[in-house]
VOFILUM-488590 format. One line per 5 residues: for each residue x, y, z of C-alpha. Coordinates in steps of 0.001 Angstrom, whole numbers. Layout:
% VOFILUM-488590
X,Y,Z  ... .
//
This chain:
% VOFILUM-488590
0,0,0  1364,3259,-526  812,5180,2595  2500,9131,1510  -993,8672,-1221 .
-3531,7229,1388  -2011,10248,4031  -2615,12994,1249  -6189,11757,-81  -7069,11600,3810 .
-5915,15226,4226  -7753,16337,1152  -11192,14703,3080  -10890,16557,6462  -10053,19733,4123 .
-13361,19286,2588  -15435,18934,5553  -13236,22399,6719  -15605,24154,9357  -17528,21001,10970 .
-16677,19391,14417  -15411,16389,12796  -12497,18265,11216  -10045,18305,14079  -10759,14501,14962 .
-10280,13491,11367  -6734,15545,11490  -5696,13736,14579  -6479,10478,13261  -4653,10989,9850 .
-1666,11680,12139  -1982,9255,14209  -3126,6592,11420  189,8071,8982  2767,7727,12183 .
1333,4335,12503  1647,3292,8910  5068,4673,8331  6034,2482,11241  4872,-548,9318 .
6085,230,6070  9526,1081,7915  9423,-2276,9575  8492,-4272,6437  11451,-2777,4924 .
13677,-3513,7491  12354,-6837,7924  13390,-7609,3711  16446,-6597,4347  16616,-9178,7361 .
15365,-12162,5523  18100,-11356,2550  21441,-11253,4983  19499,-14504,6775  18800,-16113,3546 .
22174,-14961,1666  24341,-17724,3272  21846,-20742,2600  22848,-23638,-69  20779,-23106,-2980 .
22034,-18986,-2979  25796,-19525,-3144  25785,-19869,-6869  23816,-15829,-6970  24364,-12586,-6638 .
21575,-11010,-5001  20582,-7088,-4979  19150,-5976,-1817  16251,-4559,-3417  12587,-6036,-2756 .
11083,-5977,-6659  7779,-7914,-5893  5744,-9705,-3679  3441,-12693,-4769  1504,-15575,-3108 .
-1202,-16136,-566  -817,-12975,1385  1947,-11392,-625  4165,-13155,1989  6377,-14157,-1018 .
9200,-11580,-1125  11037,-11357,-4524  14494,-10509,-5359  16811,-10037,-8707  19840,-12012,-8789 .
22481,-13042,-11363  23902,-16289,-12105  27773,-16734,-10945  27851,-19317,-13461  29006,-18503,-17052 .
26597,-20842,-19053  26533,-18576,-22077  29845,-17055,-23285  32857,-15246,-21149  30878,-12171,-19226 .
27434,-13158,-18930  25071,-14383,-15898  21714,-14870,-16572  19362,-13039,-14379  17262,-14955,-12343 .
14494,-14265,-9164  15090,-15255,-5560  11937,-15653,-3675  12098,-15419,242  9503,-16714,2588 .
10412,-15317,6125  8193,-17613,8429  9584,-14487,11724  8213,-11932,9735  4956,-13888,9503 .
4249,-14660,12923  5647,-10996,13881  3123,-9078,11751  9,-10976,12733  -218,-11844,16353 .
-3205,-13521,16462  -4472,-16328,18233  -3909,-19748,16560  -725,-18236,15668  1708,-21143,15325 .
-899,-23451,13640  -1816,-21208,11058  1675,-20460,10448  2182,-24185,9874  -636,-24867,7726 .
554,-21940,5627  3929,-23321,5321  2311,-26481,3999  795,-25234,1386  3371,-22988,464 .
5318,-26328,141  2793,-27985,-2209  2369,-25014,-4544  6327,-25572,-4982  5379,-29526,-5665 .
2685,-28628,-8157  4228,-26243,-9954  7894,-27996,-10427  5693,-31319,-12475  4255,-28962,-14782 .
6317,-27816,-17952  4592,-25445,-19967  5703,-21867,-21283  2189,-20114,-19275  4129,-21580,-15925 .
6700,-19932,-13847  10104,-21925,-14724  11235,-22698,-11089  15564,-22985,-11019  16621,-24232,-8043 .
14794,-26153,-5644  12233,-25362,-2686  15099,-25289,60  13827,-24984,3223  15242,-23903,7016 .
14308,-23028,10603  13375,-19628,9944  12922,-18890,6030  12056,-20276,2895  13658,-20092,-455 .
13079,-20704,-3855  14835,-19347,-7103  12815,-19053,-10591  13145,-17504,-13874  13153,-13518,-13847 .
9651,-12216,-12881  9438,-8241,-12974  6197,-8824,-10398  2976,-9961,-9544  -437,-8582,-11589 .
-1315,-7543,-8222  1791,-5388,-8294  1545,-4567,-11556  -2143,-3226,-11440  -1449,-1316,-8148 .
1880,560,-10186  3687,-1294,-7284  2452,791,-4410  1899,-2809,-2192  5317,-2954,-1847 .
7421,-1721,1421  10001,429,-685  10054,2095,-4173  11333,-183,-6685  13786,1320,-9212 .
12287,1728,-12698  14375,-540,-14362  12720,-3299,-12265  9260,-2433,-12713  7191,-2006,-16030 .
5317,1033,-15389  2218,-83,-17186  1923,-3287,-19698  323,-2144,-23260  -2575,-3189,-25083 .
-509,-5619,-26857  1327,-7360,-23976  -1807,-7621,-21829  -4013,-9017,-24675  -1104,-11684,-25473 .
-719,-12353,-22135  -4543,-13089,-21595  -4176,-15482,-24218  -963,-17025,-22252  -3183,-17599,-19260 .
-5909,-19336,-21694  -3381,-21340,-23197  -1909,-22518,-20027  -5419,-23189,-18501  -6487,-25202,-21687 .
-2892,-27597,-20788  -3526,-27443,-16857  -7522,-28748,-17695  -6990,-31580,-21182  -3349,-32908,-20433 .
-2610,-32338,-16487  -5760,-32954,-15762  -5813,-30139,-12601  -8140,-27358,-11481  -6856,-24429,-9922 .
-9082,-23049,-8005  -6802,-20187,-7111  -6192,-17809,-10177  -5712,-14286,-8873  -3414,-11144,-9490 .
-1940,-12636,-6478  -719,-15921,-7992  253,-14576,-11740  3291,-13247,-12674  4354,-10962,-14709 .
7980,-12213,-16551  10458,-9813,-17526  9582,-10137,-21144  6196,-9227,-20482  4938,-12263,-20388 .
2103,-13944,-17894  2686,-17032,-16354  495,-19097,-13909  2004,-19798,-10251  119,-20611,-6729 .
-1337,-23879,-7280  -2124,-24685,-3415  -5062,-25073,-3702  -4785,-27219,-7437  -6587,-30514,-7267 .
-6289,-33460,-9788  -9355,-34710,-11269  -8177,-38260,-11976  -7568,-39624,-8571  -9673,-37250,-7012 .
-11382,-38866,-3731  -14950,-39456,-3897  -16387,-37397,-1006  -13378,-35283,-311  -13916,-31445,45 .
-13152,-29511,-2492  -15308,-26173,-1607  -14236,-23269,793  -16170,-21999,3043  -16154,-18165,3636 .
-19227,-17863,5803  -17382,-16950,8621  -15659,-13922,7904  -12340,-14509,7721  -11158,-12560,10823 .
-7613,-13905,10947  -5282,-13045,8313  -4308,-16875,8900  -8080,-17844,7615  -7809,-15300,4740 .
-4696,-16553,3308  -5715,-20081,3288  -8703,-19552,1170  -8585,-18206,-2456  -9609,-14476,-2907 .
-13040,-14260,-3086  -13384,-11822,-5733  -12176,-14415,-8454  -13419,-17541,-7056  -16091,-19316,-9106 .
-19580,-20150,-7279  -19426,-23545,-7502  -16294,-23271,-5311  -18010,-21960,-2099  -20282,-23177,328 .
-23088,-21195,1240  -24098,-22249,5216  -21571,-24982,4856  -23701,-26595,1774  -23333,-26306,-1465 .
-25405,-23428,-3393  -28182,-24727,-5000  -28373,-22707,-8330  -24716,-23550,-9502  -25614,-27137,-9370 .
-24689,-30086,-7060  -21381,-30875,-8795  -19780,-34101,-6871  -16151,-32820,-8195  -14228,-29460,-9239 .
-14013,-28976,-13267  -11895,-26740,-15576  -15000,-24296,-15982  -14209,-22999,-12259  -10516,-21597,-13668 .
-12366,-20126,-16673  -14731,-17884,-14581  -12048,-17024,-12616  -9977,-16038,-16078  -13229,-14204,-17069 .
-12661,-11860,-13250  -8805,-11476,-14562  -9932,-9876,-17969  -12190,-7819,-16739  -9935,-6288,-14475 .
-7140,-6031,-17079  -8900,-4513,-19800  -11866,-2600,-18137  -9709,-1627,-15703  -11568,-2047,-12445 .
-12545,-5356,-10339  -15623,-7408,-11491  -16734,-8614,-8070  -15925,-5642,-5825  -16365,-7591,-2295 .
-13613,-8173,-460  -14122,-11007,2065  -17672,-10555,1985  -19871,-13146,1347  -23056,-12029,1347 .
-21927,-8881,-890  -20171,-11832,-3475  -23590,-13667,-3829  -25447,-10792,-5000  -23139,-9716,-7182 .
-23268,-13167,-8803  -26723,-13211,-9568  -26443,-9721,-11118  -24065,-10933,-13574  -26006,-11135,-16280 .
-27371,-7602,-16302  -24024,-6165,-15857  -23009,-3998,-18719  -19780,-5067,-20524  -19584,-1776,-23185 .
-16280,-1098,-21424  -15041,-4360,-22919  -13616,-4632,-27303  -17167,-5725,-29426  -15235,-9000,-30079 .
-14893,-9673,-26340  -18327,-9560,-25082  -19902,-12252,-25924  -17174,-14386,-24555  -17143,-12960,-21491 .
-20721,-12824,-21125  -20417,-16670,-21330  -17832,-17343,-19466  -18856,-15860,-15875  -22483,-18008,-16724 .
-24137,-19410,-13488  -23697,-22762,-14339  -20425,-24598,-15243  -21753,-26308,-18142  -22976,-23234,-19687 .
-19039,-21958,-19347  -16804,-21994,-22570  -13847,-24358,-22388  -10595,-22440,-22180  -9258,-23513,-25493 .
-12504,-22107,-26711  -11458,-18643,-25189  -7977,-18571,-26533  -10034,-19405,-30298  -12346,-16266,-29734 .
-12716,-13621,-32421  -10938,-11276,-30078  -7812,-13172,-30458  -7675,-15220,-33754  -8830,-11713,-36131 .
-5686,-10027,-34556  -2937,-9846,-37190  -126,-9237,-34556  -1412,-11640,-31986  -905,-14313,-34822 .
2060,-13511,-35476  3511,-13668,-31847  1456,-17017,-31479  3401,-18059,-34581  7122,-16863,-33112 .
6537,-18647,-29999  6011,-22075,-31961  8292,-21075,-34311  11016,-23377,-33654  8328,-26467,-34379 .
8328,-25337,-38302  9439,-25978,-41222  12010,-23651,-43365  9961,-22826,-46124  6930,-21943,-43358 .
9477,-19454,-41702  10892,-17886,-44807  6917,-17595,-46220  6047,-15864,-42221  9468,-13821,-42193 .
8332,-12224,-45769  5041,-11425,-44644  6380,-10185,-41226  8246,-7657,-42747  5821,-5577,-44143 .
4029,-5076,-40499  6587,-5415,-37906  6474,-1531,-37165  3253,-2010,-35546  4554,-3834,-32601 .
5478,-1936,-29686  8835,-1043,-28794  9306,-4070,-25830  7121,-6183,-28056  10055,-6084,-30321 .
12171,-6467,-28161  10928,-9088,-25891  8798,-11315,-28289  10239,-10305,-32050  13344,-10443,-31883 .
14629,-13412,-29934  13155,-16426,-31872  14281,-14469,-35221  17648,-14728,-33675  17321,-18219,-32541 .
17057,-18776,-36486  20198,-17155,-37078  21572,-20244,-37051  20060,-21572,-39798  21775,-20801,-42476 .
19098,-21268,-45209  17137,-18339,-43795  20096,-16038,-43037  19499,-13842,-46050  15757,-13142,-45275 .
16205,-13179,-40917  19615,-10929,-41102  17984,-7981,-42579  14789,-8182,-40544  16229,-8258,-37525 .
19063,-5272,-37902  15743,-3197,-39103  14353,-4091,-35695  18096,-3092,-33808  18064,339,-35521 .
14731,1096,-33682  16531,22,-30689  18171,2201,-27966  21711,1546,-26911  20710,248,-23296 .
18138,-2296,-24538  20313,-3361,-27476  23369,-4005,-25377  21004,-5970,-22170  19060,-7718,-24492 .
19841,-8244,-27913  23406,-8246,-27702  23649,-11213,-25445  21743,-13447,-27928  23596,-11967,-30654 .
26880,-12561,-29518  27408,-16342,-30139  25202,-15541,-32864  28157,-13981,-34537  31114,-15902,-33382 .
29724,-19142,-35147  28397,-17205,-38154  29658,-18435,-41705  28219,-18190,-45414  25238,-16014,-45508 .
25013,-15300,-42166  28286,-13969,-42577  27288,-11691,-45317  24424,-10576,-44091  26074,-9716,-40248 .
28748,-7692,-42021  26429,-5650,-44394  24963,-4520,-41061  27664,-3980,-39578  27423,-1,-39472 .
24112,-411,-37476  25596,-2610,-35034  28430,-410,-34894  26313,2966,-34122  24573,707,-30977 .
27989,-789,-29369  30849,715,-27305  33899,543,-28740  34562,-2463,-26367  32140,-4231,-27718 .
32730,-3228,-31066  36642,-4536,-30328  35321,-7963,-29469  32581,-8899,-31849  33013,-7129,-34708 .
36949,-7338,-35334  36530,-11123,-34877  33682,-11223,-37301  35841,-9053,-40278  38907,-11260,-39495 .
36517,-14392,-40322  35633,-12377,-43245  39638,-12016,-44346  39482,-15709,-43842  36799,-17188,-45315 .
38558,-17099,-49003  34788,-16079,-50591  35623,-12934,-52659  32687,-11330,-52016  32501,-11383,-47892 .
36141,-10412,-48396  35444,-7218,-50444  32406,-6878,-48177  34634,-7003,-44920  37185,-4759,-46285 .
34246,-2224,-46452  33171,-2831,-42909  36841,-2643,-41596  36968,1070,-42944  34672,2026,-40181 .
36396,115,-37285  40332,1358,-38171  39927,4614,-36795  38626,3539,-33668  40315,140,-32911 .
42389,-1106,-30192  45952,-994,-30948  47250,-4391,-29886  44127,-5727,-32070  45164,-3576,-35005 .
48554,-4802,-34976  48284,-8592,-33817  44851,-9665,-35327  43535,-7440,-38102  47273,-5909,-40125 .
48356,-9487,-40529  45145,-10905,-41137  45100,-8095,-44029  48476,-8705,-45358  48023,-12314,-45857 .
44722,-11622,-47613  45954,-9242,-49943  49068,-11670,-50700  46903,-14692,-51496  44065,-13267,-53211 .
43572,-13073,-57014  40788,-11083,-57234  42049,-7539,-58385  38699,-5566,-56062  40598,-7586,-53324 .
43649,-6633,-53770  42857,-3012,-54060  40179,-2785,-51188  43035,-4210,-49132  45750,-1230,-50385 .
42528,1429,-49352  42747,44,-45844  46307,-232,-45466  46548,3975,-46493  43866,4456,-44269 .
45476,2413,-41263  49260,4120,-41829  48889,6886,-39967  48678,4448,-36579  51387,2008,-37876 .
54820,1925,-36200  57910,2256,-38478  58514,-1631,-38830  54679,-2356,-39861  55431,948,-42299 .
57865,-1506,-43799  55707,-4323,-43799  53216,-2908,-45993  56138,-1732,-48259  56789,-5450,-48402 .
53454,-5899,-49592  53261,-3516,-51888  56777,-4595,-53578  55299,-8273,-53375  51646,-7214,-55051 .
53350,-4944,-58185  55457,-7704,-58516  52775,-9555,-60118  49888,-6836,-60465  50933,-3362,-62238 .
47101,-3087,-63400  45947,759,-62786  43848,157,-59984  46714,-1406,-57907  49539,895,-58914 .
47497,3778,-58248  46237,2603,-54942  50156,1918,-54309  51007,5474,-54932  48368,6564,-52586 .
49967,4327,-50013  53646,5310,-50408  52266,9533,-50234  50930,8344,-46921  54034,6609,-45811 .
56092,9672,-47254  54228,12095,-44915  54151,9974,-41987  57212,8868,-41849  59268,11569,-43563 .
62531,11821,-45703  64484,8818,-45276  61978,6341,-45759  60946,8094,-48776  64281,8113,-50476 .
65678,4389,-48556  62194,2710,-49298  59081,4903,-50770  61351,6197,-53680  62826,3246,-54994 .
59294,1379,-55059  57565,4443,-57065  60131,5096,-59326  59557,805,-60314  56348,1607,-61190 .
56859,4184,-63835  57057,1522,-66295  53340,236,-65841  51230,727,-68327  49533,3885,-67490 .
47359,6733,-68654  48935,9935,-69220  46817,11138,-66257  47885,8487,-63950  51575,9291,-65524 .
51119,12656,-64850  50435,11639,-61046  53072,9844,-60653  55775,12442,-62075  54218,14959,-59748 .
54348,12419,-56347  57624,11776,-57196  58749,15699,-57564  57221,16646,-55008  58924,13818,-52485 .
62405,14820,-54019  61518,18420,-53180  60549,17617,-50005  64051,15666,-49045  65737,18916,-50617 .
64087,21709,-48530  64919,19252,-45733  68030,19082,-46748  69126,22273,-47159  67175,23610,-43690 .
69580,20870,-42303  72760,22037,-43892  74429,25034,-42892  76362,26170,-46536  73787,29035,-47114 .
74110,30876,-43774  77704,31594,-43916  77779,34281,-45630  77082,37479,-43495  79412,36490,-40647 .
82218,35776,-42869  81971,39406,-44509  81981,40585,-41036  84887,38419,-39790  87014,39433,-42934 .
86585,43253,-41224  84312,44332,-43932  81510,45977,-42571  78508,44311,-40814  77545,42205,-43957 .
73572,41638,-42592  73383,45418,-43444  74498,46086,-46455  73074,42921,-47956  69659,44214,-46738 .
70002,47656,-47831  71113,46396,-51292  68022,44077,-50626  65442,47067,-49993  66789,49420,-53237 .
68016,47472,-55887  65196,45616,-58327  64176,42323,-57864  65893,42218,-54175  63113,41862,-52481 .
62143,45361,-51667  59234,47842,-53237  58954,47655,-56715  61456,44668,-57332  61579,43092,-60351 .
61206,38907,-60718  64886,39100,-62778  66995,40699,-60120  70656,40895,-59224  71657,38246,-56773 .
73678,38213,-52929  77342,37919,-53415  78832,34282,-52983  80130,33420,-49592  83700,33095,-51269 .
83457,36763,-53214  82589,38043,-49971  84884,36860,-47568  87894,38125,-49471  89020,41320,-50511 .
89604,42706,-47034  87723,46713,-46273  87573,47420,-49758  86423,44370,-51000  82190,44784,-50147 .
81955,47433,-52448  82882,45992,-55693  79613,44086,-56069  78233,46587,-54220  79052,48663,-57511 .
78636,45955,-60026  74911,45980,-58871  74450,49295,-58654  75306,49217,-62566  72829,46483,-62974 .
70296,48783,-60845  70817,51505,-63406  70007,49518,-66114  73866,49111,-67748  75822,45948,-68442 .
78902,45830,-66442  81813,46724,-68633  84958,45745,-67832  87533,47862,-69522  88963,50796,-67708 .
88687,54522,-68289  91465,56133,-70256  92580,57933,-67138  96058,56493,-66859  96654,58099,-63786 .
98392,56174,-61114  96303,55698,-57784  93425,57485,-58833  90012,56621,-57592  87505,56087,-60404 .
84026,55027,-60539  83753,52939,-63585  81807,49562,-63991  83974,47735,-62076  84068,49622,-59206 .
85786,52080,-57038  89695,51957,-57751  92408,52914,-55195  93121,56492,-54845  95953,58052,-55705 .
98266,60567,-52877  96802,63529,-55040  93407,63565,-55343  91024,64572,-57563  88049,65744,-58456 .
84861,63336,-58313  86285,61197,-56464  84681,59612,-52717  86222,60247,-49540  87331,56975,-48442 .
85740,57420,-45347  82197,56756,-46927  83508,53333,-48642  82367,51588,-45933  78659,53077,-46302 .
76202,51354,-48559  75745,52813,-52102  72325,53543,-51676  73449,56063,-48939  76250,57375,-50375 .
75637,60709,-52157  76090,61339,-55728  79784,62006,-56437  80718,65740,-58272  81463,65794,-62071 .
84401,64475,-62506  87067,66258,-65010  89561,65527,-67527  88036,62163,-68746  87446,61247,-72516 .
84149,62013,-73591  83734,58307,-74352  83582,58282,-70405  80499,61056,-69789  77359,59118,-68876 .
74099,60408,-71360  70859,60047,-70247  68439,57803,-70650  65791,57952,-73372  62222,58812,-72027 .
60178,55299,-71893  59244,54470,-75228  61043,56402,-77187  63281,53873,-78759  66053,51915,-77464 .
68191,53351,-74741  72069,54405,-76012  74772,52973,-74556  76459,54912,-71880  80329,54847,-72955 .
80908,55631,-76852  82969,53078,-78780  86665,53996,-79814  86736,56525,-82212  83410,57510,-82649 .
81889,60672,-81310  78968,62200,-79343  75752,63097,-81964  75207,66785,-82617  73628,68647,-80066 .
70161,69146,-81738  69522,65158,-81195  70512,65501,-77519  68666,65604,-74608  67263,68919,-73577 .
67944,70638,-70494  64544,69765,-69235  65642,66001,-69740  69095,66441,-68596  69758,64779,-65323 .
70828,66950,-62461  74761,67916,-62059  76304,65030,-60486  73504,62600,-60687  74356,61808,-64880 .
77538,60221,-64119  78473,56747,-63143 .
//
């Protein structure tokens, strides 16, 4: 019960009478009835706890791991108490324990909670027919019963009995779990059951009732929310067959009626007895005799579990109880008799004639259950069919399944998501391992995965698909591997690591072309993301053998695409394995396709692994390959790989080297001047140095050899030399006509020594040192040959400029065809 609801509503009903006398009396007892309560629900809680430390160190649990968390109570009474647990056995594959349910009877708690008189014998008549529902149940295999794992195992204080997982009772799961002592976490409960699951498991019950009548020949008798579970696939199954009875050796003259006539005052009489509201007529005495208008039956019969299937249905699908009694007996009986009036427009069309017949007066007039479970309601559903067909599906034949797959395909979508999940999928996968319908199950159920969600793919599917994959082969194979990107987008990369690498290497294996090629396309999306130690010990040699052996050219060159893609994590010795592979492959292969697909490898290697495995390894292997047979485009690609490696070594090279950075300090250790300055003044204002307005065709920096000798003068003669080239004059190299001894001249070839005497237009030696762009213009200079006097230039475009210095012999043009003044450069600035 959950008491924080019952304390609210109670608070909202004295706040509604607000004003009256009653008020502050209802207050007080909501207080004192919520202390109370939250006592009890504390000491249930506590007591749970108890019975799980008690129970934890008995036999039949040392082989479990058991959460402390109460999930569910079932049973007479709810006394059962249920727990998950998990398997320490590994029965199916490295990592997994199947779940299982630990039920815990704690016979302390029982006498603790109801201290009554008659105490110890109702506790042991209680335990006695807890003992032979455990008896009953363990005979009967069918999929409508709970699957019981271990043994009843029984001690001084407790009992304990482990069965397959149950998520709850129907009484739990129609009261949203509030009859339990603590909240259960959600991923322990199923917050409500669909339309789909409850109608299927209806059907279950049916089903199971049909077996427990015609083949076990049992009754019941005790069918209640209490005693049906709820299985963590959604499924229903039948439990709490105390009070079952077997109508072949059934005594003549036993009882087999309860009597509720007195009340039921003890919880120890309640328990003991079915629940009224969903036992048949026939099965209750009425002054201690039986009732008259059900008939004088001298044995129980099947149609008693049918009515009480009928008060089950109701409740599931209308939502509310259809004998609302309690323990009363009097109020039962004339509910009964109003049966027939009752109005079932609350119920599906298809359903209500069913039901109508089924909660008849008289037995005979009941529908058997295999009747029910063949009602309209249930054989005109399409998807009930089909579930009725997966659960038998194992019984057909392969053409039957491939015919049902088909049609299945074009209305799966309609099932609900834990439909899928629960009742879809696994017998598709069962057939996974039948090859023959691989190629129609495969694609089917990967549809059904990408509507999954990571958590439920990875708890549920993922366990079943796991050995699923390590034994797959042929089309199974295929099929598994085209889906591998959606099984891919649902896994962690763990998980990814340990099933799908496997499966690709089988691929590499299987020496089929096709799931080769197809595996080589699935391996591009694992590369990236794989393990190291598997990328170098299972999948790189896996690969290299493939592509070695193979003679399939799409092979070979899906195997090249995944070694260029995979370089880039390689060390240097697996670099120069897949050299070796590549040397081995164009030693036979130099089709396009491969020698292009080499290239692309080797530019990989190249930029991974730099300049001396190109030119030791990468270089050698490329430069083989020019030979091929290849179109000019190809040709063309190759040329420009191969440039463009050789370029790279040289600007490595020459970074490396240290030839072209010698020559500013030498000029400066030869006691020139600071050689960084005048280079980069010459830089800034000569063309093509560099500077503003340089040309592309410009003089050059001095060699490190010119430089470094020559001692203070030396830095000024190709200082000069490109100051000629900066004027736009050739360098000449014969000398003025000035014979003079020692004096200092500026012709082409630069400043000569001057003389003791000096003369005019000459530079003060003291501005040698000084770049020539900062030098000022030297004066005219006198007594030199005319053949010596600079002219100037044309204007731009008006013909080709004269030379500066006349030939022997020959003399300046008359003045009308020189330059005007206007044109004339200024004094001092015309001569070189």
């Amino acid at each position: 019960m959950n008491f924080k609801a019952f304390k609210a509503s109670l608070y909202d009903a004295a706040k509604a009478v607000t004003g009256s006398d009653a008020y502050k009396q209802t207050v007080e007892f909501s207080k004192d009835f919520a202390g109370k309560a939250t006592d009890v629900v504390h000491q249930a809680a506590i007591s749970a706890k108890e019975s799980l430390a008690q129970a934890a160190g008995m036999k039949t649990l040392q082989n479990y791991d058991i959460e402390r968390i109460q999930i569910a109570s079932s049973g007479p009474g709810l006394a059962w108490k249920i727990f998950p647990a998990k398997s320490k056995r590994q029965t199916a594959g490295p990592g997994y324990s199947p779940e299982v349910s630990v039920w815990i009877l704690d016979k302390h708690w029982l006498i603790q909670s109801h201290k009554e008189k008659g105490k110890t014998k109702g506790l042991e008549a209680y335990v006695d027919m807890i003992k032979r529902d455990v008896n009953n149940l363990s005979r009967l295999k069918h999929p409508s019963f709970l699957k019981i794992v271990e043994p009843l195992e029984e001690t001084r204080s407790q009992l304990v009995l482990v069965t397959e997982p149950v998520c709850g009772s129907a009484h739990n799961i129609l009261n949203a779990f509030t009859d339990l002592p603590e909240e259960v976490p959600d991923k322990y409960k199923l917050l409500s059951l669909s339309d789909q699951e409850i109608k299927f498991g209806l059907l279950q019950l049916a089903e199971g009732l049909s077996f427990l009548g015609n083949e076990a020949a049992m009754v019941h008798r005790g069918l209640s929310p209490e005693t049906v579970l709820v299985a963590k696939d959604g499924s229903f199954r039948i439990a709490g067959l105390a009070w079952a009875v077997s109508m072949r050796d059934f005594p003549e003259g036993s009882q087999w009626q309860f009597d509720h006539a007195d009340g039921g005052l003890l919880w120890w009489q309640k328990v003991l007895r079915p629940v009224l509201g969903y036992t048949a007529p026939e099965l209750l005495l009425t002054d201690g005799q039986p009732n008259a208008i059900t008939g004088l039956a001298d044995r129980p019969s099947p149609a008693s579990d049918v009515f009480s299937l009928a008060a089950l249905m109701y409740r599931f699908i209308a939502g509310q109880e259809l004998l609302m009694v309690k323990d009363d007996p009097e109020a039962y009986w004339y509910k009964v008799k109003t049966l027939g009036a009752l109005d079932f427009s609350a119920l599906p069309s298809l359903l209500q004639p069913t039901l109508k017949a089924m909660v008849a007066m008289q037995p005979s007039a009941r529908p058997g259950a295999l009747a029910v479970s063949q009602s309209p309601y249930f054989t005109e559903d399409v998807l009930l069919r089909a579930l009725k067909f997966l659960d038998t599906m194992m019984q057909r034949g392969n053409m039957e399944k491939a015919g049902f797959i088909k049609d299945l395909n074009s209305f799966w979508q309609r099932f609900d998501q834990r439909v899928l999940t629960n009742k879809v999928l696994p017998p598709l996968l069962a057939e996974l391992r039948t090859e023959a319908l691989s190629g129609v199950v495969v694609p089917l159920v990967l549809a059904i995965v990408a509507k999954q969600s990571k958590e439920d793919f990875m708890s549920t599917t993922m366990p079943a698909l796991e050995p699923i994959m390590a034994a797959a082969t042929g089309e199974t194979l295929m099929q598994l591997l085209r889906g591998a990107s959606t099984l891919v987008s649902h896994m962690p990369q763990s998980a990814a690591d340990q099933c799908l690498v496997p499966l690709v290497g089988k691929a590499f294996d299987s020496g089929n072309a096709t799931i080769q090629e197809e595996g080589l396309k699935q391996a591009n999306l694992l590369v990236d993301n794989m393990e190291f130690r598997l990328l170098k010990t299972e999948f790189v040699p896996r690969l290299h053998q493939m592509c070695l052996r193979t003679t399939t050219s799409g092979v070979r060159v899906g195997s090249l695409v995944v070694m260029g893609k995979i370089v880039k994590r390689l060390d240097k010795d697996e670099a120069g394995k897949v050299l070796d592979t590549m040397t081995k492959v164009t030693t036979v292969d130099k089709s396009p396709g491969t020698v292009m697909n080499c290239l692309a490898v080797a530019k990989a290697l190249s930029k991974q692994w730099g300049p001396d495995l190109t030119a030791t390894s990468v270089l050698p292997l490329l430069c083989g390959l020019l030979v091929a047979n290849h179109t000019p485009q190809n040709f063309t690609a190759f040329l420009k790989a191969i440039r463009d490696m050789l370029n790279e070594i040289e600007s490595k090279k020459s970074l490396s080297s240290s030839g072209g950075a010698a020559a500013p300090e030498s000029v400066q250790a030869a006691g020139g001047a600071p050689a960084s300055d005048a280079y980069s003044s010459w830089k800034m204002t000569t063309p093509g140095g560099g500077g503003v307005g340089s040309a592309p065709q410009g003089p050059r920096a001095p060699p490190p050899a010119q430089a470094a000798v020559g001692g203070s003068g030396s830095d000024v003669s190709w200082l000069a030399s490109a100051d000629c080239r900066r004027r736009g004059r050739p360098p000449r190299r014969d000398r003025c006509r000035s014979r003079a001894r020692g004096a200092l001249t500026r012709t082409c070839r630069g400043w000569r020594r001057p003389s003791r005497r000096p003369r005019g237009g000459r530079v003060p030696p003291s501005r040698l040192r000084q770049p020539l762009a900062l030098r000022p213009a030297p004066s005219p200079r006198r007594g030199h040959s005319p053949r010596c006097r600079r002219r100037p230039r044309a204007p731009p475009g008006s013909g080709p400029p004269r030379p500066r210095c006349l030939p022997r012999g020959q003399r300046p043009p008359p003045r009308s065809t020189r330059s005007t003044p206007a044109q004339r450069p200024p004094p001092g600035q015309g001569q070189g």
